[in-house]
DOSE-261471 format. One record per atom (N, C-alpha, C): residue in three letters; atom name; x, y, z. Coordinates in nm, 4 decimals, always signed. Last residue first. Layout:
N
<node aa="ALA" at="CA" X="X" Y="Y" Z="Z"/>
...
END
This chain:
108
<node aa="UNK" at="N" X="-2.7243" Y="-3.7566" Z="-0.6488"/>
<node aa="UNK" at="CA" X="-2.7418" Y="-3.7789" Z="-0.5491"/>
<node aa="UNK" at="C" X="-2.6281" Y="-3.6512" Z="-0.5133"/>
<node aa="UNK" at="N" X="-2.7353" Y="-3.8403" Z="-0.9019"/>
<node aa="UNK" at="CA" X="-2.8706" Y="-3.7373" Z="-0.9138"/>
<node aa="UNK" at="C" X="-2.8355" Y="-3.6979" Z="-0.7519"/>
<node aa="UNK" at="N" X="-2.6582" Y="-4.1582" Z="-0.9157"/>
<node aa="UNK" at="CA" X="-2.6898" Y="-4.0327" Z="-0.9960"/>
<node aa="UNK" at="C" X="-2.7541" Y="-3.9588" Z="-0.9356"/>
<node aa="UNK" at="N" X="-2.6126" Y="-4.3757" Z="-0.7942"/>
<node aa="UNK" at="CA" X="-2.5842" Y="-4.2542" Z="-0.7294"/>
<node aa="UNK" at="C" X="-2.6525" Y="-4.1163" Z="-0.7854"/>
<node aa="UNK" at="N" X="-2.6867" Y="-4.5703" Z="-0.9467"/>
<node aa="UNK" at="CA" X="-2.7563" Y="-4.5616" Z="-0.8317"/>
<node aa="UNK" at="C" X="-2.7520" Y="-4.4662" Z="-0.7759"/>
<node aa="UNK" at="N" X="-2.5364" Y="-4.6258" Z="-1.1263"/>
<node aa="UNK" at="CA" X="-2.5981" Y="-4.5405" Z="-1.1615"/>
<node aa="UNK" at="C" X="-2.7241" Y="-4.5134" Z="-1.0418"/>
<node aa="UNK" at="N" X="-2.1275" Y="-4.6160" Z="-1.1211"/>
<node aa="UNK" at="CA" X="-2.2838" Y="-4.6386" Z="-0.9885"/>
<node aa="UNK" at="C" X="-2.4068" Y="-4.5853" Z="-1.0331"/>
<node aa="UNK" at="N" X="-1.9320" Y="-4.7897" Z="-1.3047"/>
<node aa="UNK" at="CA" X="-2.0244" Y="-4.6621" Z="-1.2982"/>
<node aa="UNK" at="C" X="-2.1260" Y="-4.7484" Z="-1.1934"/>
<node aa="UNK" at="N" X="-1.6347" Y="-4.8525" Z="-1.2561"/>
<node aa="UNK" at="CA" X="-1.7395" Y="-4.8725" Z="-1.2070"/>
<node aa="UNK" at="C" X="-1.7703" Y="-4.7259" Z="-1.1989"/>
<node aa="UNK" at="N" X="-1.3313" Y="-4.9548" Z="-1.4890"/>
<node aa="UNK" at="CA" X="-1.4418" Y="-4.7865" Z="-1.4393"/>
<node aa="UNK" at="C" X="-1.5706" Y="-4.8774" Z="-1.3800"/>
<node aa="UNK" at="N" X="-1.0895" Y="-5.1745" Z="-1.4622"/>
<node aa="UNK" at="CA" X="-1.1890" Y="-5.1193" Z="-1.5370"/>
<node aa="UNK" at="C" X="-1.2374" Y="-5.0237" Z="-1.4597"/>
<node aa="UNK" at="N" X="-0.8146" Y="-5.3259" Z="-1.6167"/>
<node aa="UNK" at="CA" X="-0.8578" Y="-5.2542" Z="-1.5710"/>
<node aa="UNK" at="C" X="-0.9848" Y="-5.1464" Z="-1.5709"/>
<node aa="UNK" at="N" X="-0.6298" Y="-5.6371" Z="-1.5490"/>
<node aa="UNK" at="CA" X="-0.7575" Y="-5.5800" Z="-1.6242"/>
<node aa="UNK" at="C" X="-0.7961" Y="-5.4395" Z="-1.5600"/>
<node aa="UNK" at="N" X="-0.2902" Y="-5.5995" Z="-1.5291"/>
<node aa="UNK" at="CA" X="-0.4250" Y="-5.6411" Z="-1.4841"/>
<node aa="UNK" at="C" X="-0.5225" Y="-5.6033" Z="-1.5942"/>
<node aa="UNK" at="N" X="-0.0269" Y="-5.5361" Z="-1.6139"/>
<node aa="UNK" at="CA" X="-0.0860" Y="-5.6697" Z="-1.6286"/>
<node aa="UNK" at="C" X="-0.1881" Y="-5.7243" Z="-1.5736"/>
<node aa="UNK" at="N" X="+0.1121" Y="-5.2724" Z="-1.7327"/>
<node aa="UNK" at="CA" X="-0.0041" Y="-5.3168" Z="-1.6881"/>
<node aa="UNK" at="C" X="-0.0507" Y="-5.4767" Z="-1.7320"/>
<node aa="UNK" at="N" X="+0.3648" Y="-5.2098" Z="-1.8859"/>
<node aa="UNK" at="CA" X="+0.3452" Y="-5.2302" Z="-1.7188"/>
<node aa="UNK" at="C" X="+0.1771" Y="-5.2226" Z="-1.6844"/>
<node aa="UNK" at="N" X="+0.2761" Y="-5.2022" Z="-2.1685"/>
<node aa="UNK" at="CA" X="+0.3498" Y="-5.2935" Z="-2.1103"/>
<node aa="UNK" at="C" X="+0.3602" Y="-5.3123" Z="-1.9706"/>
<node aa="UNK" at="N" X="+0.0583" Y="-5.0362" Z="-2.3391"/>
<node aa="UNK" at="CA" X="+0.1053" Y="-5.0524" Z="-2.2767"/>
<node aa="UNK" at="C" X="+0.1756" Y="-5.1395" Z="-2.2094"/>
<node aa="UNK" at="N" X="-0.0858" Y="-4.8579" Z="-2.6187"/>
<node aa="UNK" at="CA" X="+0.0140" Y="-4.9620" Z="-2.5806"/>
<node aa="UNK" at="C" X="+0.0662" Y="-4.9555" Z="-2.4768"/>
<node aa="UNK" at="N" X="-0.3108" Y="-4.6194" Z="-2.4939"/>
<node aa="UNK" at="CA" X="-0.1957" Y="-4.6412" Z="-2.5972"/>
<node aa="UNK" at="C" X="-0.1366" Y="-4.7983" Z="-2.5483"/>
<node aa="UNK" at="N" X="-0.5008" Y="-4.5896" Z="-2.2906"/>
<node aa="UNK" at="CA" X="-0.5379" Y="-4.6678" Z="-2.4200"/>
<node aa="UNK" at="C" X="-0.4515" Y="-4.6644" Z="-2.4736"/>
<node aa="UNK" at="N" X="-0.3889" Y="-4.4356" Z="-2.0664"/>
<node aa="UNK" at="CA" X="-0.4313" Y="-4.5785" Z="-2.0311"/>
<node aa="UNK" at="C" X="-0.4646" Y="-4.6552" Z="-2.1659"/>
<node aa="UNK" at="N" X="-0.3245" Y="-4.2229" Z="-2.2058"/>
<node aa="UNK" at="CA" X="-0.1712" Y="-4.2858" Z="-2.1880"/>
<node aa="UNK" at="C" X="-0.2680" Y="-4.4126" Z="-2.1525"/>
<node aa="UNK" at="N" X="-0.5735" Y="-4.0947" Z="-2.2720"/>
<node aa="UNK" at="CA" X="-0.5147" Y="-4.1468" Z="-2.3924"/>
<node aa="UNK" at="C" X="-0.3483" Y="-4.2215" Z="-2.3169"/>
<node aa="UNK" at="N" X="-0.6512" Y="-4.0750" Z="-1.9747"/>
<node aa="UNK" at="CA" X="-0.7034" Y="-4.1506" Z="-2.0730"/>
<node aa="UNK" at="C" X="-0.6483" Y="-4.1972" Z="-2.1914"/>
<node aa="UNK" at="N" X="-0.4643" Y="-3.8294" Z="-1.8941"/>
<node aa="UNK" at="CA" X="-0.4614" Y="-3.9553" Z="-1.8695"/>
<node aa="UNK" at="C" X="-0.5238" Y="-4.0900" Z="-1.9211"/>
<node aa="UNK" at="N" X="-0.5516" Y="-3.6404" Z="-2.1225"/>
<node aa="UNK" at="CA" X="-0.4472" Y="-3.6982" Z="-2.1273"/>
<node aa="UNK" at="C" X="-0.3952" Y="-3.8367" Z="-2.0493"/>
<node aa="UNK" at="N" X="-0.8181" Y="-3.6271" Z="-2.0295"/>
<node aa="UNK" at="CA" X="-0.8357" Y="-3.6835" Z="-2.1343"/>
<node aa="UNK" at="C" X="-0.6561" Y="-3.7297" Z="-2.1695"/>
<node aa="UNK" at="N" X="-0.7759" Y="-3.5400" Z="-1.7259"/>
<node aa="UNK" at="CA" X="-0.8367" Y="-3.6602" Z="-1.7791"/>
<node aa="UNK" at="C" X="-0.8568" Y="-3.7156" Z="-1.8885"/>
<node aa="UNK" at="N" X="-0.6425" Y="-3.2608" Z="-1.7815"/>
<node aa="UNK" at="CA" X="-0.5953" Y="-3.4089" Z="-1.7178"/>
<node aa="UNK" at="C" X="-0.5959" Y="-3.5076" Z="-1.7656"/>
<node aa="UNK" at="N" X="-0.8833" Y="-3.1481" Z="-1.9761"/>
<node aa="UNK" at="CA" X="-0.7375" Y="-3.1991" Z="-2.0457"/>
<node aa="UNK" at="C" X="-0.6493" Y="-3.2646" Z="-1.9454"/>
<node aa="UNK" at="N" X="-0.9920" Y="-3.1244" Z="-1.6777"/>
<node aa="UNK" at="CA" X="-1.0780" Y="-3.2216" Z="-1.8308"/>
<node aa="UNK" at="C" X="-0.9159" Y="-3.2652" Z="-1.8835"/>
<node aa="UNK" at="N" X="-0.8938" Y="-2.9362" Z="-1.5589"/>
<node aa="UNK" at="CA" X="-0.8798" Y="-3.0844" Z="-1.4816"/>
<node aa="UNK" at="C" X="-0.9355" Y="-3.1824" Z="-1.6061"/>
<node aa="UNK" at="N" X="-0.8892" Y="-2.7464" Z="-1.6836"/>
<node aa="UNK" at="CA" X="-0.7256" Y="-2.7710" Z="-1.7125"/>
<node aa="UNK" at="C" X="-0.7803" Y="-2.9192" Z="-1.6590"/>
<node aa="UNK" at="N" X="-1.1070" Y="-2.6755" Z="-1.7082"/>
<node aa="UNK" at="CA" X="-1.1105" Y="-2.6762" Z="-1.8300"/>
<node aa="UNK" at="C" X="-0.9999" Y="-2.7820" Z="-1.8064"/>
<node aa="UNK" at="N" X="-1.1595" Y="-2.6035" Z="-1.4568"/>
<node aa="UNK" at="CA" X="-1.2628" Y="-2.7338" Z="-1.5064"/>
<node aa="UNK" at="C" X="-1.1663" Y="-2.7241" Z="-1.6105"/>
<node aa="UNK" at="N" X="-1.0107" Y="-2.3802" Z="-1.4349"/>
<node aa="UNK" at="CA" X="-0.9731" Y="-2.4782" Z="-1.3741"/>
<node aa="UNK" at="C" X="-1.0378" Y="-2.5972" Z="-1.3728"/>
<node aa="UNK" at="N" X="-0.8855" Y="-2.1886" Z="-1.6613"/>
<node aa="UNK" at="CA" X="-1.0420" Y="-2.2130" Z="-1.6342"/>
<node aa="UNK" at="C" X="-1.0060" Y="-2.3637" Z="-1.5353"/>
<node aa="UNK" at="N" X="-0.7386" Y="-1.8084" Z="-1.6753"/>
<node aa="UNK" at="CA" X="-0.7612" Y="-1.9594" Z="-1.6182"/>
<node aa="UNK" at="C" X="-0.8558" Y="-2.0601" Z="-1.6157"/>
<node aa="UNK" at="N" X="-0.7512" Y="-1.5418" Z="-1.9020"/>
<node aa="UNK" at="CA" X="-0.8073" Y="-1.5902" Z="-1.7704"/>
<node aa="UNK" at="C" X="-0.7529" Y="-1.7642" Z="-1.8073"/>
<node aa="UNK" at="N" X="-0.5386" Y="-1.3028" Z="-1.9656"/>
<node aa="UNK" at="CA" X="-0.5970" Y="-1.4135" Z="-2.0617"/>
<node aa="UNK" at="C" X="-0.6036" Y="-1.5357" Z="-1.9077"/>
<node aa="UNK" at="N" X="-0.5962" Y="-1.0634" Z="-1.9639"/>
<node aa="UNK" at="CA" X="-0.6626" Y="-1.0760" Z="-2.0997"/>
<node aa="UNK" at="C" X="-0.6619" Y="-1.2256" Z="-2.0548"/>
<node aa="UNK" at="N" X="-0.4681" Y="-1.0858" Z="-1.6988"/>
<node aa="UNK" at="CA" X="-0.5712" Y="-1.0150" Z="-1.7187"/>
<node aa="UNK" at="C" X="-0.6550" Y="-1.0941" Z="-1.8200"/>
<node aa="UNK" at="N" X="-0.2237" Y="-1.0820" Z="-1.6220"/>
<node aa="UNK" at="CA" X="-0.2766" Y="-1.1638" Z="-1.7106"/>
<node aa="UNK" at="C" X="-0.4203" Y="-1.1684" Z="-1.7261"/>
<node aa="UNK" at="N" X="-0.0898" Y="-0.9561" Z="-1.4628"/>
<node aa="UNK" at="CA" X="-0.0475" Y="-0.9202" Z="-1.6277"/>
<node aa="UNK" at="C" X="-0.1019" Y="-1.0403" Z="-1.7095"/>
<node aa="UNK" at="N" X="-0.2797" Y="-0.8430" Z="-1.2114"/>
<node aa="UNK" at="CA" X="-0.1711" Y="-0.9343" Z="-1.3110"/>
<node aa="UNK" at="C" X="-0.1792" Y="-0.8793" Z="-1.4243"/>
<node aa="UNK" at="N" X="-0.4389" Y="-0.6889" Z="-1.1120"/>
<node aa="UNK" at="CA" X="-0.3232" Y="-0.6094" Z="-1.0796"/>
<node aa="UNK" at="C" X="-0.2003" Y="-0.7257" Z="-1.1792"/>
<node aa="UNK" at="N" X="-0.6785" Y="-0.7999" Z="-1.0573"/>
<node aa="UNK" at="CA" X="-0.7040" Y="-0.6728" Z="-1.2036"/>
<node aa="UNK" at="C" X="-0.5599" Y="-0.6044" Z="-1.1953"/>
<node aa="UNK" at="N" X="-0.6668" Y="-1.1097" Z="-1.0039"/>
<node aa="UNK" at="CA" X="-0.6443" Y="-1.0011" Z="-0.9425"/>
<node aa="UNK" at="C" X="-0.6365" Y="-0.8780" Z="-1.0848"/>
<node aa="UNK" at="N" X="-0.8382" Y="-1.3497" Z="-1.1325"/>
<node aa="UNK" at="CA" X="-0.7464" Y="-1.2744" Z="-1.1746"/>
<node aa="UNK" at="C" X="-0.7506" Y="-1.1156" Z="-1.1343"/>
<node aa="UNK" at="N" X="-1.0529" Y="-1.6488" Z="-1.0565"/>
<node aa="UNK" at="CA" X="-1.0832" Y="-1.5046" Z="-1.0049"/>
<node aa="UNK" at="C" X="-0.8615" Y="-1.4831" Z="-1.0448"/>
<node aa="UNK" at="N" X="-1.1112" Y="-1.8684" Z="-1.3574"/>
<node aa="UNK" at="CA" X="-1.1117" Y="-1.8633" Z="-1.2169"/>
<node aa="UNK" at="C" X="-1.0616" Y="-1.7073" Z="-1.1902"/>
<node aa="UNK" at="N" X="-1.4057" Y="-1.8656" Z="-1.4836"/>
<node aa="UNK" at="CA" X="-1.3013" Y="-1.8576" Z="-1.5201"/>
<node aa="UNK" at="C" X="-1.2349" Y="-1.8009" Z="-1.3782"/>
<node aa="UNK" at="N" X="-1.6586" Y="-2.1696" Z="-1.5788"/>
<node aa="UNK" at="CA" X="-1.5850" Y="-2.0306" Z="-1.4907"/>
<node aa="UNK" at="C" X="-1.4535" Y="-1.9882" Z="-1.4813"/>
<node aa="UNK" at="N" X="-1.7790" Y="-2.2314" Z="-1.8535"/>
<node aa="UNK" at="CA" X="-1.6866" Y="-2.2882" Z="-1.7129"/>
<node aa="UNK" at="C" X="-1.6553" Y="-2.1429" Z="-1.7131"/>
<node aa="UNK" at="N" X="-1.9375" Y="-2.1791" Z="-2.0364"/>
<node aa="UNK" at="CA" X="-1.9230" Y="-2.3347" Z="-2.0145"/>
<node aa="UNK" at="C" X="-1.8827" Y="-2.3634" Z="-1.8384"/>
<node aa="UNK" at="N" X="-2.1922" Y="-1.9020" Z="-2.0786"/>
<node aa="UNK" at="CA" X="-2.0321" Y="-1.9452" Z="-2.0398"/>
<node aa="UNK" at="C" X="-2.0906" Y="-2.0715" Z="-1.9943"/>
<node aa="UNK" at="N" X="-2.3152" Y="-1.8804" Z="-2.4277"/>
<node aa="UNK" at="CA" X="-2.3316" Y="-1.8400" Z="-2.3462"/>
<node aa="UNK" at="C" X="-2.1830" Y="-1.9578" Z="-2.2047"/>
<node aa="UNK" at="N" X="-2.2977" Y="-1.8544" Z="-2.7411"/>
<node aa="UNK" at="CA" X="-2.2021" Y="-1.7330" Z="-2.6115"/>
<node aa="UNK" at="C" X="-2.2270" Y="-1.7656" Z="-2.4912"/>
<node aa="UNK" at="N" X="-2.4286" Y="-2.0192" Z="-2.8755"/>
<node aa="UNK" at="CA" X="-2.5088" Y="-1.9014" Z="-2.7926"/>
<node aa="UNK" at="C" X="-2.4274" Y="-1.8017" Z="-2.7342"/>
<node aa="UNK" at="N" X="-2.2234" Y="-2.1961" Z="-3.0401"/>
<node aa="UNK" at="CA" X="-2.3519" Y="-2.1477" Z="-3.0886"/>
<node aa="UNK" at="C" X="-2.4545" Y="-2.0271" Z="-3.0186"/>
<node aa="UNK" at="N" X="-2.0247" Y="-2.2399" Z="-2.8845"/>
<node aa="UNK" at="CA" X="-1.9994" Y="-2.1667" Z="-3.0347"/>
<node aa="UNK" at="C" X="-2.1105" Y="-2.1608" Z="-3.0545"/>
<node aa="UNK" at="N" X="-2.0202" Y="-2.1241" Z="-2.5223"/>
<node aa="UNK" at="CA" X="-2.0560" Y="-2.2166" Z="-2.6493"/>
<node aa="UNK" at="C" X="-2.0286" Y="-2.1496" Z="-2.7907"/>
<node aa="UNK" at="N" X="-1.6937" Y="-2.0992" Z="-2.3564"/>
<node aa="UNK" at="CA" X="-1.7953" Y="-2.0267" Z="-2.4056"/>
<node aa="UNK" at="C" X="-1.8781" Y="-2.1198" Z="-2.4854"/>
<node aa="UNK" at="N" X="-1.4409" Y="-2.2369" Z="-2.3715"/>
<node aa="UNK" at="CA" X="-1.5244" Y="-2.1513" Z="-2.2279"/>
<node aa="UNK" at="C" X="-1.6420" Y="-2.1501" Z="-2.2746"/>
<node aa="UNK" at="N" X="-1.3799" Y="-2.5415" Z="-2.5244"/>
<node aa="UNK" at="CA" X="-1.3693" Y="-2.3915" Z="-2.5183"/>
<node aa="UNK" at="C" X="-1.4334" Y="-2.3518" Z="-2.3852"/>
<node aa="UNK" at="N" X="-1.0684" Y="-2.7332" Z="-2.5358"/>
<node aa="UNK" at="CA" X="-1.1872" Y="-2.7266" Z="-2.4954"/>
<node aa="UNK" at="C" X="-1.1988" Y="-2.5577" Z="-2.5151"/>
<node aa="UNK" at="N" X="-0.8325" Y="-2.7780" Z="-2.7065"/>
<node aa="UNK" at="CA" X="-0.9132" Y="-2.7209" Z="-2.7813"/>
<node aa="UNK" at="C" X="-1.0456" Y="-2.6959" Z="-2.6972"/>
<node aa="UNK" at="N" X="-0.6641" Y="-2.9540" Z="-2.5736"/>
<node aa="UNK" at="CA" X="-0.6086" Y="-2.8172" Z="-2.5493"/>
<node aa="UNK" at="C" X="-0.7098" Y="-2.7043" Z="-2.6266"/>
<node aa="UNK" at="N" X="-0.7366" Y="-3.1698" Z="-2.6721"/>
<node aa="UNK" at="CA" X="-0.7519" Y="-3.1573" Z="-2.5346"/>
<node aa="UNK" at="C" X="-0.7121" Y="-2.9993" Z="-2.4939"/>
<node aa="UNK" at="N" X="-0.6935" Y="-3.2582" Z="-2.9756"/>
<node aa="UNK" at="CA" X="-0.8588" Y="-3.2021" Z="-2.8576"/>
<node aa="UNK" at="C" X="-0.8207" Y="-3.1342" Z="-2.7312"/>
<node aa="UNK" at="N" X="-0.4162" Y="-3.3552" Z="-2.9515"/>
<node aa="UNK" at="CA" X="-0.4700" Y="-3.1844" Z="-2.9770"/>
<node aa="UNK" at="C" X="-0.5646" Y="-3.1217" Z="-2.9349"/>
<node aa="UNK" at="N" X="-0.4210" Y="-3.6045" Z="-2.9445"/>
<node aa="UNK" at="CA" X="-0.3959" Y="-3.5344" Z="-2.8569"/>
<node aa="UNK" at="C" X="-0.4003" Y="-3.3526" Z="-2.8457"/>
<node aa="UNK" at="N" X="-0.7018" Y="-3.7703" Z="-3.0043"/>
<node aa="UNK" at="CA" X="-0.6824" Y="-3.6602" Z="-3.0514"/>
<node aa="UNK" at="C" X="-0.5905" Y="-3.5644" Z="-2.9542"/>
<node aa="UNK" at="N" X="-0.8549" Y="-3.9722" Z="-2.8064"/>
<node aa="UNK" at="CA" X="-0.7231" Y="-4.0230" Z="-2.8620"/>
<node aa="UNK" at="C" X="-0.6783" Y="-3.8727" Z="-2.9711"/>
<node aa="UNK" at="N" X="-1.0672" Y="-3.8593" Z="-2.6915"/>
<node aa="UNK" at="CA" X="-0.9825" Y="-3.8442" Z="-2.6409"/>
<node aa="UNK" at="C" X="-0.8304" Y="-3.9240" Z="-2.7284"/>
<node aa="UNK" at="N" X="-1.2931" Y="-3.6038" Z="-2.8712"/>
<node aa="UNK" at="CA" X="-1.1881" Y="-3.7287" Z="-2.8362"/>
<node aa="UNK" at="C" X="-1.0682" Y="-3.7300" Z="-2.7944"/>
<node aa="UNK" at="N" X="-1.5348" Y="-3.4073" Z="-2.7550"/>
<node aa="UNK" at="CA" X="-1.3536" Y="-3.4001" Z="-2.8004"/>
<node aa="UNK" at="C" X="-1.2844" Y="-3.5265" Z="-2.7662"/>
<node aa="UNK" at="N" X="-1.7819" Y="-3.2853" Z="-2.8678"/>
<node aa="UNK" at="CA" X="-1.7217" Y="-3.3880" Z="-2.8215"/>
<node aa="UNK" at="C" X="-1.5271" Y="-3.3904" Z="-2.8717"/>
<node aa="UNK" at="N" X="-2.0399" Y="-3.0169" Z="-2.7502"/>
<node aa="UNK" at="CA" X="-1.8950" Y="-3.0614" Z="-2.8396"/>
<node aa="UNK" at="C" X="-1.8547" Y="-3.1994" Z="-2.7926"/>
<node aa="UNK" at="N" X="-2.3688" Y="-2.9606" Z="-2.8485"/>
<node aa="UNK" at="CA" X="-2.2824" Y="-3.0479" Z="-2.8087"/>
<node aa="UNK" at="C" X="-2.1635" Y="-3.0140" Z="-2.8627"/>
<node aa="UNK" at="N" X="-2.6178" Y="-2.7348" Z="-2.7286"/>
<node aa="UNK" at="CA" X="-2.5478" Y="-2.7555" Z="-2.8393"/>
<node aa="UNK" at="C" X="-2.4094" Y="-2.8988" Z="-2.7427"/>
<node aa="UNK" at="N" X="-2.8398" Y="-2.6657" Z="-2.5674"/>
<node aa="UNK" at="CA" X="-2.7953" Y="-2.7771" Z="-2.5277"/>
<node aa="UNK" at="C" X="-2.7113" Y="-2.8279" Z="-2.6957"/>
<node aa="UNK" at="N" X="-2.8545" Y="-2.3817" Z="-2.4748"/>
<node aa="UNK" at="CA" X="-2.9031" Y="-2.4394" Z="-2.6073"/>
<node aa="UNK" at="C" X="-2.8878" Y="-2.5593" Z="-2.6530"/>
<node aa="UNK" at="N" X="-2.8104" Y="-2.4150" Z="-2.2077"/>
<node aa="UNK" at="CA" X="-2.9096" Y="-2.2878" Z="-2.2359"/>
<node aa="UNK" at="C" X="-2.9580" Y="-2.3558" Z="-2.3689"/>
<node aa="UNK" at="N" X="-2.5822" Y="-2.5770" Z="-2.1117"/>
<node aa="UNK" at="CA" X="-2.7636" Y="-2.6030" Z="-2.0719"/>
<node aa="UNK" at="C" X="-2.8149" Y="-2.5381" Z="-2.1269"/>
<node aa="UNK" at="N" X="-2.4037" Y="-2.7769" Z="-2.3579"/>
<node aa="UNK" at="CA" X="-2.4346" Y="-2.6428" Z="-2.3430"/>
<node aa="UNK" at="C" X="-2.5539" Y="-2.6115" Z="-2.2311"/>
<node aa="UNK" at="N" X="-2.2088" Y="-3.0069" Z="-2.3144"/>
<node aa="UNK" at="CA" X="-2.3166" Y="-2.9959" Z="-2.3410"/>
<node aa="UNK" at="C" X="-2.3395" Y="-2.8452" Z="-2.3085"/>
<node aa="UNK" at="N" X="-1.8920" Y="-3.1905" Z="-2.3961"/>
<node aa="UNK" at="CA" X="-1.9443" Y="-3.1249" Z="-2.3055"/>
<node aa="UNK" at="C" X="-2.1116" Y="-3.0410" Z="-2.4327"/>
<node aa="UNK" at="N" X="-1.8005" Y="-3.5062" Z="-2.3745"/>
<node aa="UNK" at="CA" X="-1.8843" Y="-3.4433" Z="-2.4458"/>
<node aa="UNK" at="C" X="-1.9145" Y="-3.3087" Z="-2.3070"/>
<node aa="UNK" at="N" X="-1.4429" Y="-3.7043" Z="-2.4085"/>
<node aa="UNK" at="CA" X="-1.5752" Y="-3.6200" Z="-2.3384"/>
<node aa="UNK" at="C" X="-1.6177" Y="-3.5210" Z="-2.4408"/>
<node aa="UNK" at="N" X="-1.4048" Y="-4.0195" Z="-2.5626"/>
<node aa="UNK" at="CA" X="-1.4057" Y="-3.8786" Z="-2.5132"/>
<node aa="UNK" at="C" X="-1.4756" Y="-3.8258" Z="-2.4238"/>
<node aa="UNK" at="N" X="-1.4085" Y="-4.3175" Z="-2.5468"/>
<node aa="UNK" at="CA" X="-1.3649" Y="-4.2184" Z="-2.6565"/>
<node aa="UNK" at="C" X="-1.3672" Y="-4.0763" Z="-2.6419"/>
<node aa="UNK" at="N" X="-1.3694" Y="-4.5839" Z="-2.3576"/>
<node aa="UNK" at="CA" X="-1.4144" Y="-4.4512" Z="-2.3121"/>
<node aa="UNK" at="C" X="-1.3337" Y="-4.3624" Z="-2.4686"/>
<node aa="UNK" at="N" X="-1.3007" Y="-4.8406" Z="-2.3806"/>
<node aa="UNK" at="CA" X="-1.4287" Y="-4.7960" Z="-2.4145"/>
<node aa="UNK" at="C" X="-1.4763" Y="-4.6503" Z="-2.4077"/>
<node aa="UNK" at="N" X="-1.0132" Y="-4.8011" Z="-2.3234"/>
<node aa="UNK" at="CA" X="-1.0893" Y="-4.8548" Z="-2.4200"/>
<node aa="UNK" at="C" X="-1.1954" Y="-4.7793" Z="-2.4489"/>
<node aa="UNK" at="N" X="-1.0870" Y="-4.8692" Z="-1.9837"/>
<node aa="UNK" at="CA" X="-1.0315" Y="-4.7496" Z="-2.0429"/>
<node aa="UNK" at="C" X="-1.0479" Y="-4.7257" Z="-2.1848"/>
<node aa="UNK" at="N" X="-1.4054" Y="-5.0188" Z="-1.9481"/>
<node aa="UNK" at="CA" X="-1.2331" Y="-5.0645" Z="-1.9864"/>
<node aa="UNK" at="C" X="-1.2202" Y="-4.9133" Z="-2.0210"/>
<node aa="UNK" at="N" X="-1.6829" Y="-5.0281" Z="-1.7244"/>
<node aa="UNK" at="CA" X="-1.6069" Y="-5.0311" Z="-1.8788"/>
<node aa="UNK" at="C" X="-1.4889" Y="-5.0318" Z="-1.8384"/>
<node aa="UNK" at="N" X="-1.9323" Y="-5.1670" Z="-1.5644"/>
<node aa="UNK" at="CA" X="-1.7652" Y="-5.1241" Z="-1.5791"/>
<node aa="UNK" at="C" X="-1.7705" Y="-5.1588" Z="-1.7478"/>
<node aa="UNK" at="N" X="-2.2294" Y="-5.1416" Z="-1.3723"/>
<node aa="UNK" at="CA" X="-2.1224" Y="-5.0793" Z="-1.4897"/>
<node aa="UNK" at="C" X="-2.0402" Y="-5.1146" Z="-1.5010"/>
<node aa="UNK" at="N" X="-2.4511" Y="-5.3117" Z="-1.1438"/>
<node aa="UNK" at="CA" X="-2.3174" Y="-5.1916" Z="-1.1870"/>
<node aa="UNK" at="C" X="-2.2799" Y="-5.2193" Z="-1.3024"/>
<node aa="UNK" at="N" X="-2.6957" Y="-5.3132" Z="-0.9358"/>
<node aa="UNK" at="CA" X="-2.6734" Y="-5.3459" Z="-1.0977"/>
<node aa="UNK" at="C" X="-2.5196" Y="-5.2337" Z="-1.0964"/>
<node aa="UNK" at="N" X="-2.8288" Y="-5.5663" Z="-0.7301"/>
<node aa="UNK" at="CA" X="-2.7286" Y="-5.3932" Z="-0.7367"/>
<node aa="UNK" at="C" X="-2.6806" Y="-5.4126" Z="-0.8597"/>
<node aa="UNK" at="N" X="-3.0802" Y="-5.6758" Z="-0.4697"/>
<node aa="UNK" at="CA" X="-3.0105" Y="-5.6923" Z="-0.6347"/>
<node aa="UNK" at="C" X="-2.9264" Y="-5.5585" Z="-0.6300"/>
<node aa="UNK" at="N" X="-3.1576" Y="-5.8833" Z="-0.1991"/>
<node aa="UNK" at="CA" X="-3.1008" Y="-5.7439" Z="-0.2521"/>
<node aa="UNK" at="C" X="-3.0310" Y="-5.7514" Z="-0.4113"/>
<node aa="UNK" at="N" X="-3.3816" Y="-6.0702" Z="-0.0537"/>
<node aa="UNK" at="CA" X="-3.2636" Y="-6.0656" Z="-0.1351"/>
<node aa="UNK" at="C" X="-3.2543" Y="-5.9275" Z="-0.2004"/>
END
């Protein structure tokens, strides 16, 4: 006989993302019902400088030079905006809806 342990949470249950520093393992957490967090992720840590996310490649010929792209950054504020529309009041959802975590996968 085979056993398989899974997860699910509810949209609900999910209050933000935490991003973690590796060098000084400082924490931010930016909730997700804060629709402002989401535009507040940073690049950099506030405690070492040292970089979160890559900033994606800006030809040295734009006019946007000074002010780089971070394409982890924009797919997070996705997910935290899609998160806060699945936890507000909703009316066209009449299922249950939940997140399967695989912790079987981890690491994989």
């Amino acid at each position: 006989m085979t056993s398989e342990a899974k997860t699910f949470i509810q949209p609900q249950d999910l209050s933000g993302i935490e991003v973690e520093c590796q060098r000084c393992h400082v924490t931010i957490f930016y909730p997700v019902a804060a629709a402002e967090k989401g535009i507040e992720i940073i690049s950099r840590c506030s405690h070492c400088h040292a970089d979160l996310f890559d900033a994606a490649p800006v030809p040295a010929s734009s006019p946007y030079i000074h002010h780089p792209s971070y394409p982890a950054i924009n797919d997070l504020q996705k997910i935290a905006a899609g998160l806060r529309s699945m936890i507000s009041e909703r009316t066209d959802i009449h299922a249950n809806v939940r997140f399967r975590i695989d912790a079987e996968l981890r690491g994989k």
